[in-house]
C-alpha positions as CSV (number, residue, x, y, z in Angstrom):
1,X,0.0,0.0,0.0
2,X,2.9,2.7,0.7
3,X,4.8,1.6,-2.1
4,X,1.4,2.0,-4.4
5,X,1.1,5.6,-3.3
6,X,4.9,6.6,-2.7
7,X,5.4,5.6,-7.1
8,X,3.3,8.1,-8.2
9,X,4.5,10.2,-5.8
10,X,8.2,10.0,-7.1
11,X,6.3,9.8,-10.6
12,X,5.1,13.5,-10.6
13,X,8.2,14.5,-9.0
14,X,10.3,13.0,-12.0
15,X,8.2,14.6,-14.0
16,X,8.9,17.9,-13.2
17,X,12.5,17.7,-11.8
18,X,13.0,16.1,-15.4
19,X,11.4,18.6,-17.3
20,X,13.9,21.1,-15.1
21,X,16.8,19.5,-16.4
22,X,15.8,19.2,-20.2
23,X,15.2,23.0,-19.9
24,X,18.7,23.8,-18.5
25,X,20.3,21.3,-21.3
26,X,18.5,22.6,-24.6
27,X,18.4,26.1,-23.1
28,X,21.7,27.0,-24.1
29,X,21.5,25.2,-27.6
30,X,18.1,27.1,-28.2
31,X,20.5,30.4,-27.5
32,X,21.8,29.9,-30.6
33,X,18.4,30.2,-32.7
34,X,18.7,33.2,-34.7
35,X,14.5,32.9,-34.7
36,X,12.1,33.9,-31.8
37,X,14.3,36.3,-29.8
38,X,11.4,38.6,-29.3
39,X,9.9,38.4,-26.2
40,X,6.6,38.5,-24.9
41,X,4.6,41.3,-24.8
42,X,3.8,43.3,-20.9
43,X,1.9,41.3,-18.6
44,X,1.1,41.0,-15.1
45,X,1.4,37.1,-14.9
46,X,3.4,34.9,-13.0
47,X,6.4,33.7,-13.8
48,X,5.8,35.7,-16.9
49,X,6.3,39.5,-15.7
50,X,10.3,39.6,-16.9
51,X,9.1,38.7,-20.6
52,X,11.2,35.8,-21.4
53,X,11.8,35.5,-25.2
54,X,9.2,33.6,-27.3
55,X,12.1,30.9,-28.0
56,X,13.0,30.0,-24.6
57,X,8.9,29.7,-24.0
58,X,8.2,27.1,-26.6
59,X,11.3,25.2,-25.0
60,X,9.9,25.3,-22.1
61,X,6.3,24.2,-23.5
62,X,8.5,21.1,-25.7
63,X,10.5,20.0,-22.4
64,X,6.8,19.7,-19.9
65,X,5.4,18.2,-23.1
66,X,8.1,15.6,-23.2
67,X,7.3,15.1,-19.6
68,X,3.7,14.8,-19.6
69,X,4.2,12.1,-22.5
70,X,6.3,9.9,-21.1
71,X,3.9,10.0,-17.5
72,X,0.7,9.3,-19.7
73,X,2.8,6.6,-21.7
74,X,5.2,5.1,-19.9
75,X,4.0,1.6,-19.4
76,X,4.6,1.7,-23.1
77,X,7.5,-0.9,-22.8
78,X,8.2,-0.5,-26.8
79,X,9.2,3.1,-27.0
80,X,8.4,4.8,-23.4
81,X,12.0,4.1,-22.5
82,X,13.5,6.1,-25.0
83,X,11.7,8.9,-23.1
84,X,12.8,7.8,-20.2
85,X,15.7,7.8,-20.7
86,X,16.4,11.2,-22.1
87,X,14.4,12.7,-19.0
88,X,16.8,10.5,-17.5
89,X,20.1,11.6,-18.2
90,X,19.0,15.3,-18.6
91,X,18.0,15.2,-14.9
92,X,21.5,13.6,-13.9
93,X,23.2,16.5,-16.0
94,X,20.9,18.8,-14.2
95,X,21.8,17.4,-10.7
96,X,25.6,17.3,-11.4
97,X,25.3,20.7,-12.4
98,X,23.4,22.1,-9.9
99,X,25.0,19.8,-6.7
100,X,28.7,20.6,-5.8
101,X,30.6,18.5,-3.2
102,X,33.1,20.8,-1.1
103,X,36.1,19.1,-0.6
104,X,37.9,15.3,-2.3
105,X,36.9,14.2,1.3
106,X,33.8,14.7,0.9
107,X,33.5,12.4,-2.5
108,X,35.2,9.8,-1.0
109,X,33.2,9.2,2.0
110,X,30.8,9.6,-0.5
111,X,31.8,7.0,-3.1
112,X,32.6,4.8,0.0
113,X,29.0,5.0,1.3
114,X,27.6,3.7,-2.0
115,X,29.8,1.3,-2.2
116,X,29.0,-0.9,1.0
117,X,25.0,0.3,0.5
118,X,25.3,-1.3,-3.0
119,X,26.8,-4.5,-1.6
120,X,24.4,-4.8,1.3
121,X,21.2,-4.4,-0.9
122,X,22.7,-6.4,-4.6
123,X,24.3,-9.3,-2.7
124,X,23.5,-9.9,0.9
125,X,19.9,-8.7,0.8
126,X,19.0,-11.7,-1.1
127,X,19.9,-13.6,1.9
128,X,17.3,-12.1,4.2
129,X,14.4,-12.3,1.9
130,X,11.9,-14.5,1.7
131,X,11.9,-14.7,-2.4
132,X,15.5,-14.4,-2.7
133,X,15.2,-11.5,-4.6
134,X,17.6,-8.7,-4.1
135,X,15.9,-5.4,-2.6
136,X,17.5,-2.9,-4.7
137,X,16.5,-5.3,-7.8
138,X,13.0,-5.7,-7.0
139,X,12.1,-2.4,-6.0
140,X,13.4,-0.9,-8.9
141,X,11.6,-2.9,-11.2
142,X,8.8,-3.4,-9.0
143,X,7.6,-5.4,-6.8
144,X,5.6,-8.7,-7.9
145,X,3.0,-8.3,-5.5
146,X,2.0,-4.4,-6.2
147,X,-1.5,-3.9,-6.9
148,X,0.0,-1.4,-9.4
149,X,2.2,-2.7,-10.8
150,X,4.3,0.5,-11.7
151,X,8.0,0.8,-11.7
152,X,10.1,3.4,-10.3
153,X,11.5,6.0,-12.9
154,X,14.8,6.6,-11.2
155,X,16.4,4.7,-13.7
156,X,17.7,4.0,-17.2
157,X,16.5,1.1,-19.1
158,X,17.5,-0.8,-21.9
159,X,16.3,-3.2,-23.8
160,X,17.9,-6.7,-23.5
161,X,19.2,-7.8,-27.4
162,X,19.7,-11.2,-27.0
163,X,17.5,-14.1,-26.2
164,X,18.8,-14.5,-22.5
165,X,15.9,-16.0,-20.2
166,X,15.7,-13.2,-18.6
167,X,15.0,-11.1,-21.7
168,X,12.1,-13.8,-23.0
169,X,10.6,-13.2,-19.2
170,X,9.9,-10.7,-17.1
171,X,12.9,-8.6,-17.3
172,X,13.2,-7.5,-20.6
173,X,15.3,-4.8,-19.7
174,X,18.7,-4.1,-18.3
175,X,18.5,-0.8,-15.7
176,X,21.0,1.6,-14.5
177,X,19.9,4.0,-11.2
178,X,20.4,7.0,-11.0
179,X,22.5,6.5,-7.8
180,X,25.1,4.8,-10.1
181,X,25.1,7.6,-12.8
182,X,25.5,10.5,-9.9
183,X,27.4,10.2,-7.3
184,X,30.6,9.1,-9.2
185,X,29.5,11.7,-11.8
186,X,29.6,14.8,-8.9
187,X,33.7,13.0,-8.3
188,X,34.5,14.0,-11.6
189,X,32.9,16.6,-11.7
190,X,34.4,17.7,-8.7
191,X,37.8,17.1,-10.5
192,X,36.7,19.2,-13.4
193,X,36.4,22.1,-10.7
194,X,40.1,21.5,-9.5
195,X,41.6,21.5,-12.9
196,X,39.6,24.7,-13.8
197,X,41.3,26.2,-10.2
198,X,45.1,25.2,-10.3
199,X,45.0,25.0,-14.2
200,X,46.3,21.4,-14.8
201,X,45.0,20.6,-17.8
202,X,42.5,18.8,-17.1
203,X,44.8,16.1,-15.9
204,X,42.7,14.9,-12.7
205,X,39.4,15.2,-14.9
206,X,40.5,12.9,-17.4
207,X,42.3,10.1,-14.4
208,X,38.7,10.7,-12.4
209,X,37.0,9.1,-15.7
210,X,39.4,6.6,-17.1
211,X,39.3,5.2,-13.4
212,X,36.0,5.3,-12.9
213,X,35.1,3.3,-16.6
């Protein structure tokens, strides 16, 4: 019962966290249209009283679209995840742009934490359940005995291309969370930061990735 109201909970807040970080990731592409740089005409609105330009409005309008799509549709297993997806990765842009981590102390512990939280729930977890199934697993593709049967969205799916069992059954996809994408994302970004400050080269930037691949 919590779990069937806490999914469309984190649904709508996808939604519009998503939405947020499609904005910020076309915005600066859309920039570069020589069209629609008037703006708006004097209003007392919300949100609407600085006149944004006419471009940056439809952007907006595209990215909620693309959001509103994918929430209507997105037990569509044939295409939905494409939207998905996208949404996906422009929130983790979003978040890695907008979340900065301190200090290299700070990512470690960091890093560290997720490390021993991923082994607890992936490996031991099944263990101490009932089905054998791991935690993390199930609750990310959803648990078999929701009356819902809805997944969470906090991750990226792909489809399976081979004729694996698990592909043929109920699992036709492979997922990535979000978790995996982000936190080792804000340590190289955080490197990115440090190169920018003592002017290296990017030297720690590009040793943060080729370790972290």
């Amino acid at each position: 019962m919590i779990f069937s109201f806490s999914v469309y909970v984190i649904i709508g807040i996808f939604c519009l966290a998503a939405s947020i970080g499609l904005y910020s990731c076309l915005s600066p592409f859309v920039r570069r249209f020589p069209l629609g740089k008037c703006r708006i005409p004097d209003n007392n609105l919300p949100y609407f009283h600085k006149r944004p330009q006419v471009r940056m409005l439809v952007l907006a309008v595209f990215c909620i679209s693309v959001s509103v799509v994918w929430g209507i549709f997105r037990n569509e297993d044939q295409w939905a995840w494409v939207l998905q997806d996208a949404l996906g990765i422009a929130f983790c842009l979003y978040m890695l742009k907008t979340i900065r981590l301190p200090t290299f102390k700070g990512c470690t512990l960091l890093l560290l934490v997720l490390f021993v939280y991923d082994v607890f729930f992936v490996f031991i977890t099944p263990f101490l359940t009932k089905t054998g199934e791991s935690i993390m697993v199930e609750v990310a593709a959803g648990p078999s005995d929701s009356a819902t049967h809805e997944k969470l969205p906090m991750v990226l799916k792909v489809p399976r291309l081979n004729s694996s069992p698990l592909a043929l059954c109920d699992r036709p996809f492979s997922l990535l969370g979000f978790g995996d994408i982000l936190v080792p994302g804000l340590l190289v970004a955080y490197c990115h930061r440090f190169d920018i400050q003592v002017q290296s080269s990017r030297v720690y930037f590009v040793a943060c990735t080729i370790e972290i691949f």
